[in-house]
C-alpha positions as CSV (number, residue, x, y, z in Angstrom):
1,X,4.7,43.7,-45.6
2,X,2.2,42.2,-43.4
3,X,3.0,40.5,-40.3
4,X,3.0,36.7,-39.7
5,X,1.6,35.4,-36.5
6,X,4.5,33.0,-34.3
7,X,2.1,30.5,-33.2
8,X,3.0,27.2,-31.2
9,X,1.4,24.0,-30.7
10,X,-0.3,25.1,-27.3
11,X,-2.3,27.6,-29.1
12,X,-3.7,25.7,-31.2
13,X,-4.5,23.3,-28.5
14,X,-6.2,26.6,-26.7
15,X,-8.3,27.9,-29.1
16,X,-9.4,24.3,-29.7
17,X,-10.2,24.0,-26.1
18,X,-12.1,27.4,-26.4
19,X,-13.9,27.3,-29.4
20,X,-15.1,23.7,-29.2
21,X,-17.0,21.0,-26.2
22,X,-14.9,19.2,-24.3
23,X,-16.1,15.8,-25.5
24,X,-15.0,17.3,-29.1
25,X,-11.5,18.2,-28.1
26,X,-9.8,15.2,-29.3
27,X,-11.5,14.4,-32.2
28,X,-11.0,18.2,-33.2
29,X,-7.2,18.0,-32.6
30,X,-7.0,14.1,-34.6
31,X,-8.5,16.2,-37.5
32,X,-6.4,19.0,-37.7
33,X,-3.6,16.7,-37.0
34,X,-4.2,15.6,-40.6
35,X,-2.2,18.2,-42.0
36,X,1.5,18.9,-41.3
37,X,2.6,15.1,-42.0
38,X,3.3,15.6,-45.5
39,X,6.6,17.3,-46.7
40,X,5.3,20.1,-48.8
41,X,2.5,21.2,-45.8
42,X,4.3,24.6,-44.6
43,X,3.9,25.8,-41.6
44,X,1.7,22.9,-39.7
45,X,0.5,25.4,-36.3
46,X,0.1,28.6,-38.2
47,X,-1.8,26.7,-40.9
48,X,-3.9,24.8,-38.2
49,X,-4.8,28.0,-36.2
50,X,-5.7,29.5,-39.5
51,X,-8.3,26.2,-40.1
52,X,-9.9,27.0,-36.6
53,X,-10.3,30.4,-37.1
54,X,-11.9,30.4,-40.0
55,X,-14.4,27.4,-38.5
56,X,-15.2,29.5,-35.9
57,X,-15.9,26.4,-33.6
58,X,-18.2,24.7,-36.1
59,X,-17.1,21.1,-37.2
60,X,-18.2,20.6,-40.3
61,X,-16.5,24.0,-41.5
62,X,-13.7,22.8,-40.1
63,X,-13.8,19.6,-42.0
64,X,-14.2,22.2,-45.2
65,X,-11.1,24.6,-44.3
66,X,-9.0,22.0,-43.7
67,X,-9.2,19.9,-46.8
68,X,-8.7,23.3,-48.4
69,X,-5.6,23.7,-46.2
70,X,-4.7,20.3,-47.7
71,X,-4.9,21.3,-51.0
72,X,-3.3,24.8,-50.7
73,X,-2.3,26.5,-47.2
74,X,-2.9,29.8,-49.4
75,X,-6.6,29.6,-49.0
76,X,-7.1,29.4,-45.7
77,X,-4.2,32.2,-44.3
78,X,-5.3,34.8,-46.5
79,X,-8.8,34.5,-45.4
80,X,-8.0,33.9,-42.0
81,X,-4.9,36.4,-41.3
82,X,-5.6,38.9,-44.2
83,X,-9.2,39.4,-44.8
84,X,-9.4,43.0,-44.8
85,X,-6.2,42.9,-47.2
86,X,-7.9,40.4,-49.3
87,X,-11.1,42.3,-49.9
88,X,-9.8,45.8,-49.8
89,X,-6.2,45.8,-51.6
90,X,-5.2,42.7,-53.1
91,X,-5.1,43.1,-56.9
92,X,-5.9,46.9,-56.7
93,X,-3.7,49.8,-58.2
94,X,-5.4,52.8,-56.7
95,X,-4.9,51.8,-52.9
96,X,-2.6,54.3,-51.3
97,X,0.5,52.9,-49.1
98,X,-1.3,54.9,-46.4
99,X,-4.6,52.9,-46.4
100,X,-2.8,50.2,-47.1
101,X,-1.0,50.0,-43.7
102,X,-4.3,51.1,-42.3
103,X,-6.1,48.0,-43.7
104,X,-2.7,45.6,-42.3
105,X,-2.8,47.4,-39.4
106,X,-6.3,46.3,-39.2
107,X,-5.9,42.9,-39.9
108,X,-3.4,42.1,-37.3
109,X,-5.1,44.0,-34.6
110,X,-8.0,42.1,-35.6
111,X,-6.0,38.5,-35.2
112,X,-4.3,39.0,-32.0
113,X,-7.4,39.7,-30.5
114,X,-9.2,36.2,-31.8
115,X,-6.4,34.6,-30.8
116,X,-5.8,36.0,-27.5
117,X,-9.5,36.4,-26.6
């Protein structure tokens, strides 16, 4: 199983604050805002940290991931948390458990240095 990321509010407000301009800060936090009001939005930080990372501090990518987020959370933490998983494993029978931990392994090393950088 691959690991899920514990992620409060104040990291998302971090990696906003590092990945965008100051005068965008708000206007970057209003828009992510967008999701978590409705009832069926899981997950409303881990989801929102997956948006940014996939934007990689550009705004109107941002704009993109999130209405994806909006329509299915899926399709922005697979790409975000899992990639190498995605690409490499998912959907394939001849992937070894071994390489398989390598490429999770991978993944997560991968995340918790974005999000710590």
């Amino acid at each position: 199983m691959q690991p899920t990321p514990n992620v409060t509010r104040a990291d998302v407000e971090r990696v906003v604050r590092r990945d965008f301009p100051p005068e965008r800060v708000a206007e970057v936090v209003a828009m992510l805002d967008e999701y978590g009001p409705d009832e069926w939005h899981s997950e409303p930080e881990r989801v929102r940290l997956a948006v940014l990372k996939l934007a990689a501090g550009n705004l109107e990518r941002l704009r993109y991931e999130l209405e994806g987020a909006k329509c299915d959370y899926r399709d922005v933490l697979s790409p975000a948390e899992y990639p190498g998983y995605c690409k490499r494993v998912w959907g394939r029978k001849q992937v070894s458990p071994e390489e398989e931990q390598r490429v999770i392994d991978a993944d997560w090393k991968h995340y918790q240095d974005w999000l710590t950088r």
